[in-house]
N, CA, C and O atoms as a GROMACS GRO file, in nm:
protein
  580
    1UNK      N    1  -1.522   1.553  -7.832
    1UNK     CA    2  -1.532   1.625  -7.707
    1UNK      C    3  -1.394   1.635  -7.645
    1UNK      O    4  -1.325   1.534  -7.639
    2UNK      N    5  -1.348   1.759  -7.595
    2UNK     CA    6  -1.174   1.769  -7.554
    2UNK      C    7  -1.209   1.807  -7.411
    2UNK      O    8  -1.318   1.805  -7.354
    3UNK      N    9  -1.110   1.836  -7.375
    3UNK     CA   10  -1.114   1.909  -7.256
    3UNK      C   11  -1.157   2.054  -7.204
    3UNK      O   12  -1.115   2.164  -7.239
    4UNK      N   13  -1.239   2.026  -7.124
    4UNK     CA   14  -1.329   2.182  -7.109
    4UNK      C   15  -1.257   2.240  -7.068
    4UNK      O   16  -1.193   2.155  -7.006
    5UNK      N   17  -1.176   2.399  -7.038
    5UNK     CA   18  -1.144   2.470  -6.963
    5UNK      C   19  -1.170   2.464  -6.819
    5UNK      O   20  -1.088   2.512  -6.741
    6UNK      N   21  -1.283   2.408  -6.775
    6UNK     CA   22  -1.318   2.367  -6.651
    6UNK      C   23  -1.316   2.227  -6.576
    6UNK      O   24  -1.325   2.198  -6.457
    7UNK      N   25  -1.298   2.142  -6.703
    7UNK     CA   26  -1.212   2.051  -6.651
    7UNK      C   27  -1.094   2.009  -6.598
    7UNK      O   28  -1.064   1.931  -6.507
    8UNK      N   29  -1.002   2.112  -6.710
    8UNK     CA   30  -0.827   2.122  -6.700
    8UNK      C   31  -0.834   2.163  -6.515
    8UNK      O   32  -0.783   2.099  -6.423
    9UNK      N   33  -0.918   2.297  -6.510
    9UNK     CA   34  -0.925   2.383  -6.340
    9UNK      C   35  -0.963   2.284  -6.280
    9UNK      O   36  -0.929   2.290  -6.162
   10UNK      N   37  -1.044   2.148  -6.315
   10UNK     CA   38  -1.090   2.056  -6.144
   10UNK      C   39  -0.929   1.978  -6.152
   10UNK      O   40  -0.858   1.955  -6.054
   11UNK      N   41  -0.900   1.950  -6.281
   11UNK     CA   42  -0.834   1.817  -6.274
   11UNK      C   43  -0.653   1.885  -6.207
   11UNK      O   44  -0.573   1.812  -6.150
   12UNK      N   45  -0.624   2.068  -6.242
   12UNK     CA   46  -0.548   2.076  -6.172
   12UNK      C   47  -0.547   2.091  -6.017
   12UNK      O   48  -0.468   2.055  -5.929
   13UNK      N   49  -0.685   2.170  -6.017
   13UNK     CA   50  -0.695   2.191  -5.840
   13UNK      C   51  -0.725   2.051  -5.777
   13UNK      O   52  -0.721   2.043  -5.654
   14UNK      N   53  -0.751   1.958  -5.839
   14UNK     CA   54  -0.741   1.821  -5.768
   14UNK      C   55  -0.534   1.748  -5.744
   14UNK      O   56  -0.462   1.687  -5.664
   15UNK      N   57  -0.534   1.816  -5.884
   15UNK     CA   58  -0.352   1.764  -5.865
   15UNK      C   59  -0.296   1.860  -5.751
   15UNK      O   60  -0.197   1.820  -5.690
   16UNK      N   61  -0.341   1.962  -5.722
   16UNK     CA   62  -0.284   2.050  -5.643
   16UNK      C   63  -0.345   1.934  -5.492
   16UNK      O   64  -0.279   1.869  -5.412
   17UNK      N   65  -0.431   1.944  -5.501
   17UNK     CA   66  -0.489   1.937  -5.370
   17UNK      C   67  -0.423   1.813  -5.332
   17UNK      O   68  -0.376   1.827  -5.220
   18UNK      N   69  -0.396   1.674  -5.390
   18UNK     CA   70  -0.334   1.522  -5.423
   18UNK      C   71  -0.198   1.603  -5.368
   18UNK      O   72  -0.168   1.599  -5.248
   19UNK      N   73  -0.131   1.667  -5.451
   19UNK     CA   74  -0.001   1.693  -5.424
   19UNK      C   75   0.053   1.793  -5.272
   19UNK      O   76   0.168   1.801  -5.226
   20UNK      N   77  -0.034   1.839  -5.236
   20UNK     CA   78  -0.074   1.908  -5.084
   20UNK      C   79  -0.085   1.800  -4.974
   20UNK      O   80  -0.027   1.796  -4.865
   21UNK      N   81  -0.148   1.739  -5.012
   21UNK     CA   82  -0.190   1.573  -4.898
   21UNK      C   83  -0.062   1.470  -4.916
   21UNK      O   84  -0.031   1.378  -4.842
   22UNK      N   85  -0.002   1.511  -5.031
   22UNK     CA   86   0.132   1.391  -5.069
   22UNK      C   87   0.212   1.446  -4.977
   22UNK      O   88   0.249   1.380  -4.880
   23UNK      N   89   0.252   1.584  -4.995
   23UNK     CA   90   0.357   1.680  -4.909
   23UNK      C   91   0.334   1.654  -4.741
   23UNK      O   92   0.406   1.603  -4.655
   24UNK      N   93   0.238   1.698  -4.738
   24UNK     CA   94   0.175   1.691  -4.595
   24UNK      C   95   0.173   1.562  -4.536
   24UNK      O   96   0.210   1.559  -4.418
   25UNK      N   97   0.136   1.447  -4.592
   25UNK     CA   98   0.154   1.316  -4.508
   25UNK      C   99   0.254   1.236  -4.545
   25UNK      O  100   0.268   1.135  -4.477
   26UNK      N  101   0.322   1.253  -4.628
   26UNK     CA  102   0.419   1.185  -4.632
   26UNK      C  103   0.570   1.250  -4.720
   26UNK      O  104   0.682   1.202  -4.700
   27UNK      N  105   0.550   1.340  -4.794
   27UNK     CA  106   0.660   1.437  -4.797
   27UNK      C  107   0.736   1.541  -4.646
   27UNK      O  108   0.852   1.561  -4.611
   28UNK      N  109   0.640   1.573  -4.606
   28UNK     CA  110   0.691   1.616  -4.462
   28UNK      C  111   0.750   1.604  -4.416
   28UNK      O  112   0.852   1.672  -4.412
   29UNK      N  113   0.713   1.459  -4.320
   29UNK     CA  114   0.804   1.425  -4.230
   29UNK      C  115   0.932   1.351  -4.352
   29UNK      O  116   0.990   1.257  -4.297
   30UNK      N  117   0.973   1.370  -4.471
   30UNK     CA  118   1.083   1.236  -4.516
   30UNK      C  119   1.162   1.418  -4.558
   30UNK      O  120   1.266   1.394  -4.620
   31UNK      N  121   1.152   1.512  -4.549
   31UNK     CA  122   1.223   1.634  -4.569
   31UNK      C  123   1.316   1.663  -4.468
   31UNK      O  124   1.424   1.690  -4.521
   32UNK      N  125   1.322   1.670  -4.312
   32UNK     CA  126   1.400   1.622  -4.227
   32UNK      C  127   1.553   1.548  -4.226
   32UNK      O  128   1.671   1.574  -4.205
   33UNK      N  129   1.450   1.424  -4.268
   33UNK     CA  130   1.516   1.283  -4.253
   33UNK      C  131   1.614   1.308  -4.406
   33UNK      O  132   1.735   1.296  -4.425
   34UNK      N  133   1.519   1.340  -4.483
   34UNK     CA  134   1.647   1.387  -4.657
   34UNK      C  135   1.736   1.505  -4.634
   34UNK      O  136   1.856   1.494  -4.654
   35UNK      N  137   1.683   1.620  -4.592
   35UNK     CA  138   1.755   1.703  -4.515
   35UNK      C  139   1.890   1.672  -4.468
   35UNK      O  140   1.988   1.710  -4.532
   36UNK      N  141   1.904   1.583  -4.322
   36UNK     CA  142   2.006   1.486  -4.240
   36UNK      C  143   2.082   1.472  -4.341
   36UNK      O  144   2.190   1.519  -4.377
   37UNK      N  145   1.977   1.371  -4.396
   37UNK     CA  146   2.130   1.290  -4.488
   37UNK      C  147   2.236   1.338  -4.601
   37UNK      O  148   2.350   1.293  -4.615
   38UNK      N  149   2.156   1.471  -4.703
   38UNK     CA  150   2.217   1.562  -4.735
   38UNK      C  151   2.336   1.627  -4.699
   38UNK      O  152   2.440   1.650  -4.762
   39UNK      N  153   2.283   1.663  -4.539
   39UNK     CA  154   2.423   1.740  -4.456
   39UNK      C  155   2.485   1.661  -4.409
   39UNK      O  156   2.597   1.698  -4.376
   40UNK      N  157   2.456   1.542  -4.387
   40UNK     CA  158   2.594   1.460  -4.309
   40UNK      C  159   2.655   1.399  -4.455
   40UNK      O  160   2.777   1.396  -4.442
   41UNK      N  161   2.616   1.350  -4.589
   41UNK     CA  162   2.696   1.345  -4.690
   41UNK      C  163   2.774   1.473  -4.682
   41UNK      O  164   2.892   1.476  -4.647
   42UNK      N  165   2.705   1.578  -4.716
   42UNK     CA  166   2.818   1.686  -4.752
   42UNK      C  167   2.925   1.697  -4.628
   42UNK      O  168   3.045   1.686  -4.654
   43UNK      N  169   2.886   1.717  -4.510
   43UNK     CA  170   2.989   1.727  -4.406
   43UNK      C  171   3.039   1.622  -4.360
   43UNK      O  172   3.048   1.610  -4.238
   44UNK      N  173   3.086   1.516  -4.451
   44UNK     CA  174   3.091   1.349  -4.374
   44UNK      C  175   3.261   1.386  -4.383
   44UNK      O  176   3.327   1.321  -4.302
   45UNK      N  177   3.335   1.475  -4.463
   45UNK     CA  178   3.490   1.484  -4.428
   45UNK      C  179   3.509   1.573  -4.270
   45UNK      O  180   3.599   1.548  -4.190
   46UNK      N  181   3.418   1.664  -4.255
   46UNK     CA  182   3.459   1.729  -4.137
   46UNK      C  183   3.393   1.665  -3.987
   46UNK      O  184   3.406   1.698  -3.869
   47UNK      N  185   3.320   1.559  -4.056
   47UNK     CA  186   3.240   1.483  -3.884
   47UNK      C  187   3.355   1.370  -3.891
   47UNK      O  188   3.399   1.322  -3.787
   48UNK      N  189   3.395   1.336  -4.002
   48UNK     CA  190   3.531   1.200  -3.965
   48UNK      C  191   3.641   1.299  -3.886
   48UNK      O  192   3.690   1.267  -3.778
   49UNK      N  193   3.676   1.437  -3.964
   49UNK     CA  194   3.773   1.514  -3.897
   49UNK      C  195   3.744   1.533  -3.731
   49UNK      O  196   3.840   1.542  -3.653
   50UNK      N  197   3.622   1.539  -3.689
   50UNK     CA  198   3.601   1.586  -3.523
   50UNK      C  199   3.581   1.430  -3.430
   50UNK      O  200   3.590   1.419  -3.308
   51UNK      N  201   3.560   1.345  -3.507
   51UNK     CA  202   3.514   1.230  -3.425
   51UNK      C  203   3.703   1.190  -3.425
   51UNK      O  204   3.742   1.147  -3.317
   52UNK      N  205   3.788   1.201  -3.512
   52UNK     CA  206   3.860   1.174  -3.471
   52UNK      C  207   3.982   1.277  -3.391
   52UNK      O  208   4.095   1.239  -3.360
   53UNK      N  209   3.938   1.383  -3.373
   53UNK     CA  210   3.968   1.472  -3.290
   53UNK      C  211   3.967   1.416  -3.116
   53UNK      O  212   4.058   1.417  -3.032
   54UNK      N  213   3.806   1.364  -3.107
   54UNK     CA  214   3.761   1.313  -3.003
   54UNK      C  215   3.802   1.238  -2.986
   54UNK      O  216   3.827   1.225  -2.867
   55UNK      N  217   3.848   1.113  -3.082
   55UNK     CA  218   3.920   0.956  -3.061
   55UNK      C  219   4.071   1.042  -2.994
   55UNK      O  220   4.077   1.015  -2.874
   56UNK      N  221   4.173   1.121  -3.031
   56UNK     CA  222   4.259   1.146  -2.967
   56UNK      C  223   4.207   1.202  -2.814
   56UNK      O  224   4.237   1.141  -2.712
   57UNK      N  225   4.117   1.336  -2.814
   57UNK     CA  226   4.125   1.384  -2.670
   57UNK      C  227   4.081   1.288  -2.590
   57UNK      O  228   4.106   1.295  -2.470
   58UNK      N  229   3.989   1.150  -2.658
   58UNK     CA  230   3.964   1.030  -2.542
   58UNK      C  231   4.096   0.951  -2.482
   58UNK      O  232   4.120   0.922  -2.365
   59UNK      N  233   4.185   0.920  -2.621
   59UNK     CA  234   4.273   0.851  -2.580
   59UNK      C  235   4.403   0.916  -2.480
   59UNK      O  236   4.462   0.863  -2.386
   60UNK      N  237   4.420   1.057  -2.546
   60UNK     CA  238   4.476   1.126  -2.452
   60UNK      C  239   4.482   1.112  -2.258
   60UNK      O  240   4.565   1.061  -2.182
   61UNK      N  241   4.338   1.192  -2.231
   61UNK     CA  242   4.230   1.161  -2.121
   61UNK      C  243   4.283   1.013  -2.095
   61UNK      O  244   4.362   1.013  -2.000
   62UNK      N  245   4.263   0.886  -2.150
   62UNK     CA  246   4.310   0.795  -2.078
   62UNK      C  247   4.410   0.774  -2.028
   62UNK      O  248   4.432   0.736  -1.913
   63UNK      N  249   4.503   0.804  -2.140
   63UNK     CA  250   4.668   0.804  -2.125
   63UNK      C  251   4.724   0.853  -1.991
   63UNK      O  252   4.800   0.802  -1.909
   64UNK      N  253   4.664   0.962  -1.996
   64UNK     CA  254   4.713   1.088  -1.853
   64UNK      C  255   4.666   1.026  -1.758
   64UNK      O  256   4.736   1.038  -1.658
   65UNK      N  257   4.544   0.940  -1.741
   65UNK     CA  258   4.490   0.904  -1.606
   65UNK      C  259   4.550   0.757  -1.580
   65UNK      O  260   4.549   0.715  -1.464
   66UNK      N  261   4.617   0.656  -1.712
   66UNK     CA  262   4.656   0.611  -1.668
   66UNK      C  263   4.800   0.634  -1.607
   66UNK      O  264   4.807   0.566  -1.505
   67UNK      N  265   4.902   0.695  -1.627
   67UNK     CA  266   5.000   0.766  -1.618
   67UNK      C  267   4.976   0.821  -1.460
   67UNK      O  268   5.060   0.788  -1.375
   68UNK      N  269   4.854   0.908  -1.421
   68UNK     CA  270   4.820   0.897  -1.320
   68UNK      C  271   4.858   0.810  -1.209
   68UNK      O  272   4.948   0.812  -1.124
   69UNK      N  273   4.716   0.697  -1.249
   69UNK     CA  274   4.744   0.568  -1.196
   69UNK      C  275   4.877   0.511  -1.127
   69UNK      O  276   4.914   0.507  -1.009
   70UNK      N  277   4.949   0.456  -1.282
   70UNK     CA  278   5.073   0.410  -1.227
   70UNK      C  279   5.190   0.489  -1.166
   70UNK      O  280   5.285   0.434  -1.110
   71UNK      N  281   5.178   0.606  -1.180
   71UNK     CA  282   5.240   0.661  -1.052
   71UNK      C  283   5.192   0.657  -0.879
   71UNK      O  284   5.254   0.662  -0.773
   72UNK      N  285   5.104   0.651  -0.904
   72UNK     CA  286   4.992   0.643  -0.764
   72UNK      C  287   5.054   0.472  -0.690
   72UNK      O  288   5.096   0.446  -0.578
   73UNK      N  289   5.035   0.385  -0.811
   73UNK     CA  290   5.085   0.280  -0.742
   73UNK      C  291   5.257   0.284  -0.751
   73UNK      O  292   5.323   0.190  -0.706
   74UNK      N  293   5.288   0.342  -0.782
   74UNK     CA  294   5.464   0.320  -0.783
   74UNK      C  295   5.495   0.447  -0.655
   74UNK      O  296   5.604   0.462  -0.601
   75UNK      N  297   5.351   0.544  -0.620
   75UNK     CA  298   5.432   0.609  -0.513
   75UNK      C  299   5.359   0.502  -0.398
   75UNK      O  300   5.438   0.491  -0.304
   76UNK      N  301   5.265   0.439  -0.380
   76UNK     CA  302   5.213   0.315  -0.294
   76UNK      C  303   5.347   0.236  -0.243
   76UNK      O  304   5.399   0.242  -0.131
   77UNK      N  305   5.389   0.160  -0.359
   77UNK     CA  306   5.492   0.055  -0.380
   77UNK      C  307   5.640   0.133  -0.315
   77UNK      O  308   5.735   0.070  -0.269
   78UNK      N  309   5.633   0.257  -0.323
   78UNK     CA  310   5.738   0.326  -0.236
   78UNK      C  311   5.706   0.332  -0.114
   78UNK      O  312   5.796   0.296  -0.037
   79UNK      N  313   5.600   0.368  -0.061
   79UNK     CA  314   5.559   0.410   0.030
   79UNK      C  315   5.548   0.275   0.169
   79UNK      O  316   5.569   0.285   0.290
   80UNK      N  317   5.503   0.149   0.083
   80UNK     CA  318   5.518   0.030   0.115
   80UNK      C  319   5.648   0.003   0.155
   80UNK      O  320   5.677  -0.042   0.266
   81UNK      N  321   5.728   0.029   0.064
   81UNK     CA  322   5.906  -0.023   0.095
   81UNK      C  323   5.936   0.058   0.182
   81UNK      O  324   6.028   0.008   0.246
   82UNK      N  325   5.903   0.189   0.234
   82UNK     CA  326   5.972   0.315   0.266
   82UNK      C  327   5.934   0.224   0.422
   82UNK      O  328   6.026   0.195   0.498
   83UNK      N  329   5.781   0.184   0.455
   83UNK     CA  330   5.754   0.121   0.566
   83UNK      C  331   5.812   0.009   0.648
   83UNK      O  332   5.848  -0.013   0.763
   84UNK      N  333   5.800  -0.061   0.512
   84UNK     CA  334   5.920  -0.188   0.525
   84UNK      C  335   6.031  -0.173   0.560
   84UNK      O  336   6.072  -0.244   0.653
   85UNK      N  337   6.106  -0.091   0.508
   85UNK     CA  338   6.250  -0.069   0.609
   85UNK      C  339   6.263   0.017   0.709
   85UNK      O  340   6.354  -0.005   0.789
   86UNK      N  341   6.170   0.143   0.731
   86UNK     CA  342   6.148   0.169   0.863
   86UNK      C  343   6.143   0.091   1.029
   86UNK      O  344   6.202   0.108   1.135
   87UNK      N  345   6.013  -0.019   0.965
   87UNK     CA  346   5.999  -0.133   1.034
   87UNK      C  347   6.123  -0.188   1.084
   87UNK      O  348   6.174  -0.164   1.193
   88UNK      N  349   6.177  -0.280   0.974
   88UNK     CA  350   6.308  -0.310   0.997
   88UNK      C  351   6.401  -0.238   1.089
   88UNK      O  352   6.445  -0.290   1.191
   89UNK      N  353   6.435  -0.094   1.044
   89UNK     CA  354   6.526  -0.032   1.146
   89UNK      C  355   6.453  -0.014   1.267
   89UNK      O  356   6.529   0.015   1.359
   90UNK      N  357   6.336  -0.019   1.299
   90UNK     CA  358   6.280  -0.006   1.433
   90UNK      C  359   6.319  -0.104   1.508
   90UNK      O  360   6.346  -0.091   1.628
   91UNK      N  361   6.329  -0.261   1.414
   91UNK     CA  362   6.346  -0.366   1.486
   91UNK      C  363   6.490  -0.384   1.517
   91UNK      O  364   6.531  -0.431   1.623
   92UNK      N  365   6.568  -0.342   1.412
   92UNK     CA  366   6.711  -0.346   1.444
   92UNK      C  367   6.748  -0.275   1.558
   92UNK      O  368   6.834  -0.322   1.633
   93UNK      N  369   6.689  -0.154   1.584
   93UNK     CA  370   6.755  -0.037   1.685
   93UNK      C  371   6.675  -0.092   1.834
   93UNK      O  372   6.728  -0.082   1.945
   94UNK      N  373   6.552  -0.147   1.811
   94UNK     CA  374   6.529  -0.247   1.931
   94UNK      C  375   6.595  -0.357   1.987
   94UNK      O  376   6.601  -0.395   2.104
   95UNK      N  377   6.658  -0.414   1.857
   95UNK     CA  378   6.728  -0.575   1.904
   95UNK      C  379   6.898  -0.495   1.965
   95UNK      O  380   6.961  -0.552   2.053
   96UNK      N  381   6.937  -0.397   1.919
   96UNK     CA  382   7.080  -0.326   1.937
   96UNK      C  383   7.057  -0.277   2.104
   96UNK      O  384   7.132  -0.302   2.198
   97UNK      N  385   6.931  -0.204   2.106
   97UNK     CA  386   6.927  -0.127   2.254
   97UNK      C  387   6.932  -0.274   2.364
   97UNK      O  388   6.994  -0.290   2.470
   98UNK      N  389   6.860  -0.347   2.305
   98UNK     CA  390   6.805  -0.481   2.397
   98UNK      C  391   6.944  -0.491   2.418
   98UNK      O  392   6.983  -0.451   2.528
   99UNK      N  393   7.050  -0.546   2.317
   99UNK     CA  394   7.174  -0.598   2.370
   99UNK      C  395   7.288  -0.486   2.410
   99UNK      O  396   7.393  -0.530   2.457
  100UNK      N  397   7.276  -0.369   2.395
  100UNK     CA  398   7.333  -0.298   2.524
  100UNK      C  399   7.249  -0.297   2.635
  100UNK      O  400   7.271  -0.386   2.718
  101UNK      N  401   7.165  -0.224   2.657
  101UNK     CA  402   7.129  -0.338   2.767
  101UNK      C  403   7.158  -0.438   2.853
  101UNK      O  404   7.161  -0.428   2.975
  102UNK      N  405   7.183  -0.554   2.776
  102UNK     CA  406   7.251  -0.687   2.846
  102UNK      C  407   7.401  -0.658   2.827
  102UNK      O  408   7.461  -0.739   2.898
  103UNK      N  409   7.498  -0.569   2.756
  103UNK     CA  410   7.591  -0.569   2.795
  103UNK      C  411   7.604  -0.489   2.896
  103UNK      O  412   7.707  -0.513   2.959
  104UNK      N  413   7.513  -0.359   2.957
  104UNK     CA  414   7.540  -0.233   3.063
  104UNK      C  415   7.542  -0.331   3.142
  104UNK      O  416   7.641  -0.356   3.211
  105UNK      N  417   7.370  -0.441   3.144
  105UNK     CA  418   7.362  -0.532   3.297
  105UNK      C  419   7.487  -0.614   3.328
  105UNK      O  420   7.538  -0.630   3.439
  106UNK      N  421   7.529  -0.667   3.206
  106UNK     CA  422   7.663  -0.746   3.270
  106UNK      C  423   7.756  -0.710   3.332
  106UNK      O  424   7.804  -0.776   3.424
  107UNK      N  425   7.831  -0.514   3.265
  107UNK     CA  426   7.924  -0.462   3.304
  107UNK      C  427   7.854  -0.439   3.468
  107UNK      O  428   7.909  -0.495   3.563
  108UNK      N  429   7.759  -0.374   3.484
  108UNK     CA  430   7.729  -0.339   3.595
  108UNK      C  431   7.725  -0.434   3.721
  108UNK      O  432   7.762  -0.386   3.828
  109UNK      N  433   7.671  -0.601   3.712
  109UNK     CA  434   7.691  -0.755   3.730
  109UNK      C  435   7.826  -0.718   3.823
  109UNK      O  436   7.836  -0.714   3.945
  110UNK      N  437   7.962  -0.682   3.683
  110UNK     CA  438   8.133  -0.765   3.704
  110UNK      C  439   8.092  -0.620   3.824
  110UNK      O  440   8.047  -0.641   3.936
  111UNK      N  441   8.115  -0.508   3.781
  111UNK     CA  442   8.146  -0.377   3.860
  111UNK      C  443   8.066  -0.423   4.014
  111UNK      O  444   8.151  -0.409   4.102
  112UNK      N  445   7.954  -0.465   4.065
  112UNK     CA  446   7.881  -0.494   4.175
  112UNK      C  447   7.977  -0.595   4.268
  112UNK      O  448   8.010  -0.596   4.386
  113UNK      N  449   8.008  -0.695   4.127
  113UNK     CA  450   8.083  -0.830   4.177
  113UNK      C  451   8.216  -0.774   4.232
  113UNK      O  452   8.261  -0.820   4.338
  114UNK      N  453   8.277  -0.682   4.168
  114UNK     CA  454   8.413  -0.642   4.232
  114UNK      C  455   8.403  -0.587   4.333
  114UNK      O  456   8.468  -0.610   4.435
  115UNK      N  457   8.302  -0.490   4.313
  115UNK     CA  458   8.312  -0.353   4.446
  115UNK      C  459   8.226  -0.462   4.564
  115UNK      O  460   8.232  -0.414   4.677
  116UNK      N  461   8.148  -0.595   4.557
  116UNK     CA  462   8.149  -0.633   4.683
  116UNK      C  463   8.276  -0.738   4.738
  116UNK      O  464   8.298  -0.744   4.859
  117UNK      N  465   8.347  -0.808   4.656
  117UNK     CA  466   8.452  -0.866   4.673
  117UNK      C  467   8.566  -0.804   4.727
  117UNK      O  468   8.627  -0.845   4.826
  118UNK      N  469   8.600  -0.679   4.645
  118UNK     CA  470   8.654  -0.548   4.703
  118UNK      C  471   8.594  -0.521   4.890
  118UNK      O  472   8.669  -0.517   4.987
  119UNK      N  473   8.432  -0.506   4.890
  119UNK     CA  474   8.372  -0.530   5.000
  119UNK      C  475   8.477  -0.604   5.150
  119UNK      O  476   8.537  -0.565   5.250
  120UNK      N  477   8.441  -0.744   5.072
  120UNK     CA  478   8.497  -0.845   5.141
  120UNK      C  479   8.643  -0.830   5.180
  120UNK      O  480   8.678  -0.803   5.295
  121UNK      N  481   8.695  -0.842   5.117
  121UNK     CA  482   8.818  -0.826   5.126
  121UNK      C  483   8.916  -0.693   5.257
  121UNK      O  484   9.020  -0.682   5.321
  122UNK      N  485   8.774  -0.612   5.223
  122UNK     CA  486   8.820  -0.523   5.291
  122UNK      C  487   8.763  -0.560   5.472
  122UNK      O  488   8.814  -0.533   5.580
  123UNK      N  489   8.637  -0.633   5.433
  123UNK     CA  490   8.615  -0.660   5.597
  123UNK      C  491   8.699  -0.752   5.607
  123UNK      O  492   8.793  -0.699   5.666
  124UNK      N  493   8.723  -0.846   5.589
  124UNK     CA  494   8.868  -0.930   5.595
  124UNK      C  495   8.992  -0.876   5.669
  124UNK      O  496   9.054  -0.930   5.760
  125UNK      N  497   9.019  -0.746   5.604
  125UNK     CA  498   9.159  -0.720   5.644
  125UNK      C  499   9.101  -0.584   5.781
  125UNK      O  500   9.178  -0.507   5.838
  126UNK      N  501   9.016  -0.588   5.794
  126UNK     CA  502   8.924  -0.491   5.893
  126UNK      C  503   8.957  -0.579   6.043
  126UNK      O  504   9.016  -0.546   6.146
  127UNK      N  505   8.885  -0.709   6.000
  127UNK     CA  506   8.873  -0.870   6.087
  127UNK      C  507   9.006  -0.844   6.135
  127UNK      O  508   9.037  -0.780   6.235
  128UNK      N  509   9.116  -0.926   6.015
  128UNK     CA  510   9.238  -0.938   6.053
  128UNK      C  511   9.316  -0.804   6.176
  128UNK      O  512   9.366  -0.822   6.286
  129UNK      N  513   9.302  -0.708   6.118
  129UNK     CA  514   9.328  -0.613   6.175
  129UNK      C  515   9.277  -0.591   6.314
  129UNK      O  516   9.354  -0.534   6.392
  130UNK      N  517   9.178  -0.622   6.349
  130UNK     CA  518   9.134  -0.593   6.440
  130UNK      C  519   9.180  -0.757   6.555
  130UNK      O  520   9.187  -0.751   6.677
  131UNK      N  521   9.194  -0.837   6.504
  131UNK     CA  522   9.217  -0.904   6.533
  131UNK      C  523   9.364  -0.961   6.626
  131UNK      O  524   9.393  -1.019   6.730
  132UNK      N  525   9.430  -0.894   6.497
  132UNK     CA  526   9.607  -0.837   6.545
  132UNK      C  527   9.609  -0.710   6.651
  132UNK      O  528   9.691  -0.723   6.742
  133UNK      N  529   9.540  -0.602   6.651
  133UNK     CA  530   9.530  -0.498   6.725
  133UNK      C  531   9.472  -0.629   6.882
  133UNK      O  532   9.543  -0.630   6.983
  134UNK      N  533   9.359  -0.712   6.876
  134UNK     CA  534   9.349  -0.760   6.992
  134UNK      C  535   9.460  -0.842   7.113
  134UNK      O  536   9.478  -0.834   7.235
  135UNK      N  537   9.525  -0.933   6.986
  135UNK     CA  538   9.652  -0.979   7.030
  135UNK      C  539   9.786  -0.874   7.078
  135UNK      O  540   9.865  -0.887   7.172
  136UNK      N  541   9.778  -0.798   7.004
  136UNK     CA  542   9.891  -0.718   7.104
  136UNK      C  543   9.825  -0.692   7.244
  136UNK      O  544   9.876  -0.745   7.342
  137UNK      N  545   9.700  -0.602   7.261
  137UNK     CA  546   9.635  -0.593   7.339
  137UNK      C  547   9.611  -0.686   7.421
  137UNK      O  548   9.566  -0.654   7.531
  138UNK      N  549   9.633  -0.820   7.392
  138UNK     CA  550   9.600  -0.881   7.560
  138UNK      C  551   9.784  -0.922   7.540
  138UNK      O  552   9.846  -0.944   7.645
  139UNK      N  553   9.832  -0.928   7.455
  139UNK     CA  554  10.033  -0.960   7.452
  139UNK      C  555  10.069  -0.832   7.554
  139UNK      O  556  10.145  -0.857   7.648
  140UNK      N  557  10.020  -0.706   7.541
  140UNK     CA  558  10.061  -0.629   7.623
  140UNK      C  559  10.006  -0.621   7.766
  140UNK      O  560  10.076  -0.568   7.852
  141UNK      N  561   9.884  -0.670   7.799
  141UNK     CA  562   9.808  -0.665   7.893
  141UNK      C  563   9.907  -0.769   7.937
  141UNK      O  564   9.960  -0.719   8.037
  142UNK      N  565   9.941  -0.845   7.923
  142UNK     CA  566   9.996  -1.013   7.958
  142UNK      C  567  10.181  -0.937   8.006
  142UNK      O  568  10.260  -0.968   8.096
  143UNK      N  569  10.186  -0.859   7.923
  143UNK     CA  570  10.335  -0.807   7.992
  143UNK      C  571  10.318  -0.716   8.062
  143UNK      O  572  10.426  -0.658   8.069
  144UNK      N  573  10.228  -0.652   8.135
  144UNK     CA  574  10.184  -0.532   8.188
  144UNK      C  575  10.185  -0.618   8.333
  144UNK      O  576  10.247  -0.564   8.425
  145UNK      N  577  10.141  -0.707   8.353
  145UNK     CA  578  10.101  -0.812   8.433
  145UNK      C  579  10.228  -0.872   8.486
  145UNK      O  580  10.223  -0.969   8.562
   0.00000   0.00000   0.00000
């Protein structure tokens, strides 16, 4: 007994049908996933070529921002000093005015001190004067007499 002609037809439309349910539940979804790996083998020289494209424009990008950065703090660190000696000359041109100042008050002090001594001096010889003008005045009254 061989194979009936109608056996060969169940036993292929059963391999068909086996091989339909193989595809379908578990060939399917692994076609994708074989797919992937196919194209990233074949394109694995041009994804190393762009990832390291990206490793430069990252490192770049950092570079510049740090570059950024330390200018930011070196114009700070200027900006700091620029204050700092501002300060300073504020304080200097304060401590300078303060002591003119005390030298105008002093000059002004001697100049007060003279022009009232000057003062004096002059009622003094005002006194005297008037004094001598009295003595003739009664010396003459006294020879008039």
């Amino acid at each position: 007994m061989g194979l009936l002609p109608d056996d060969v037809t169940t036993l292929v439309s059963w391999s068909t049908v086996v091989a339909m349910l193989w595809t379908a539940l578990i060939g399917a979804p692994l076609v994708p996933l074989l797919w992937n790996w196919v194209w990233e083998w074949w394109n694995r020289e041009e994804r190393a070529q762009e990832q390291e494209a990206e490793r430069r424009r990252v490192e770049e990008r950092v570079n510049r921002e740090k570059a950024v950065v330390r200018l930011l703090g070196e114009s700070a660190a200027r900006g700091k000093a620029m204050a700092k000696r501002d300060k300073a000359r504020v304080r200097r041109e304060k401590v300078r005015e303060q002591a003119r100042e005390r030298v105008r008050g002093k000059r002004e002090n001697a100049i007060t001190r003279l022009l009232q001594d000057a003062a004096d001096r002059e009622k003094t010889i005002v006194k005297l004067l008037q004094e001598g003008a009295e003595r003739e005045q009664r010396r003459d009254s006294k020879m008039a007499e």
